[in-house]
N, C-alpha and C positions, 0 to 999 in steps of 0.2 A: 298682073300688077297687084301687089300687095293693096288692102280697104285704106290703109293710113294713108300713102299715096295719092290713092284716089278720090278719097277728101281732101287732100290738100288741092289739089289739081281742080278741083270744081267744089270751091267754098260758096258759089253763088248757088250752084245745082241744092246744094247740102242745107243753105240757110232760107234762100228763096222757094225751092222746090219743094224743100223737106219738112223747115223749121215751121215758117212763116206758112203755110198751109194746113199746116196740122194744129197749130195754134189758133189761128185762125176758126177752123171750124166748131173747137173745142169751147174758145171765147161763144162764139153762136149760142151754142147749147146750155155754158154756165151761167150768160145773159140772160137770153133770154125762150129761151126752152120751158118747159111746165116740171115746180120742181117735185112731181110727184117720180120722175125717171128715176133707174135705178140706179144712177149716175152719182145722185145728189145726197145720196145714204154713203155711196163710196167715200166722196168730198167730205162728209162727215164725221166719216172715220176718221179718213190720214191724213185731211187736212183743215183738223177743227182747228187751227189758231189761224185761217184768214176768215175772214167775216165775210161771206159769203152773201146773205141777201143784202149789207149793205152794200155792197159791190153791184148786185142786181139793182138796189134802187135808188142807184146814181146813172144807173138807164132805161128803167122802167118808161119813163115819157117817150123814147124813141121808139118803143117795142110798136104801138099805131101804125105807124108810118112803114114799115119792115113788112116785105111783100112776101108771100107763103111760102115761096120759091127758097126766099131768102134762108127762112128760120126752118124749112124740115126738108129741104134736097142741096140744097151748097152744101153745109158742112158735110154728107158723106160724098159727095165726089169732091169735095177737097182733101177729105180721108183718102178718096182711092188715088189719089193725085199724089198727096203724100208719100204712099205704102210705095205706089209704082217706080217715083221718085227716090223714095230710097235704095229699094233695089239695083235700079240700075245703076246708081252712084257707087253701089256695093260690087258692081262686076264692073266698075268705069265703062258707064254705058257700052258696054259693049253685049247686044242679046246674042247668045249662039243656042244651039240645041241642049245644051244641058241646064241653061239657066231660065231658059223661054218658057219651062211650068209653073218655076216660083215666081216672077214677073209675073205673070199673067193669070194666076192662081185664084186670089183673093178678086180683083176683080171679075173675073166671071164669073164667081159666085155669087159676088153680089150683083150683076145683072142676070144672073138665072132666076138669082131669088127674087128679083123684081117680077120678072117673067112668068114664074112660079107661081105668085098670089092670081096671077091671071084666071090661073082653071083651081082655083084652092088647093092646091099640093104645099103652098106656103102659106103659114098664117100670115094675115095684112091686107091691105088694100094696094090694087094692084094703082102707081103711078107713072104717070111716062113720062112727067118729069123728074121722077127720081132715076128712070132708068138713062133719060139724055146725060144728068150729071155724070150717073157713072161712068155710061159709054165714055163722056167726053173726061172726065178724072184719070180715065185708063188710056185713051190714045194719047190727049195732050202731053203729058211728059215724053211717052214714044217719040211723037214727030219733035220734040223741041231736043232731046237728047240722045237719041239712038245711036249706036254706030255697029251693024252687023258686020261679026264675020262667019260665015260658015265654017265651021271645022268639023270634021269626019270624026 
């Protein structure tokens, strides 16, 4: 099935799954994240005409309240909830054997890499709340949109 299609056919997958996720986690980060990241040099390249810390401190009072979970392991399993989410929208959910690397690619990397800091072969500190996000970033779109077929 042609991608056009297949975005049509699943505009919720595409805005809910895809949009609204990845936005989502990105808001997190340009909130309220620490703007020495390497993120906020980016932002200020290509997009010096939004005001940027006034934007941050019209939420600055909230950031208190915002549990740890919240501000440094949501947004990257919302990323991988994203990425997974796209993909499969991208083959109308459907995983067979030639697409089931790229699906599945980026998230297990990013839970090796969590894995990784365990015994220092990755720089970081190893968290296993970062690594449940992921875990769960990469299954949950699987069980909410899957549909296998095997093909030879």
């Amino acid at each position: 099935m042609p991608v056009k299609i297949a975005f049509k056919k699943n505009k919720n997958q595409f805005y809910f799954g895809h949009i609204l996720t990845l936005t989502a986690g990105a808001a997190i980060y340009l909130l309220f994240r620490e703007k020495s990241l390497l993120m906020f040099d980016w932002l200020d390249i290509y997009f010096s005409f939004i005001d940027i810390e006034a934007l941050r401190n019209s939420f600055k009072d909230l950031r208190p309240f915002l549990p740890e979970w919240f501000l440094f392991s949501l947004p990257d399993g919302l990323w991988v909830f994203s990425f997974v989410s796209i993909l499969m929208l991208t083959w109308d959910n459907i995983i067979t054997r030639h697409n089931f690397l790229w699906i599945i690619g980026v998230p297990i990397l990013a839970i090796f890499s969590e894995l990784g800091q365990i015994n220092n072969f990755v720089p970081g500190t190893f968290d296993i709340i970062d690594l449940l996000f992921y875990t769960f970033g990469f299954l949950v779109p699987l069980f909410l949109f899957k549909k296998i077929k095997l093909q030879p």
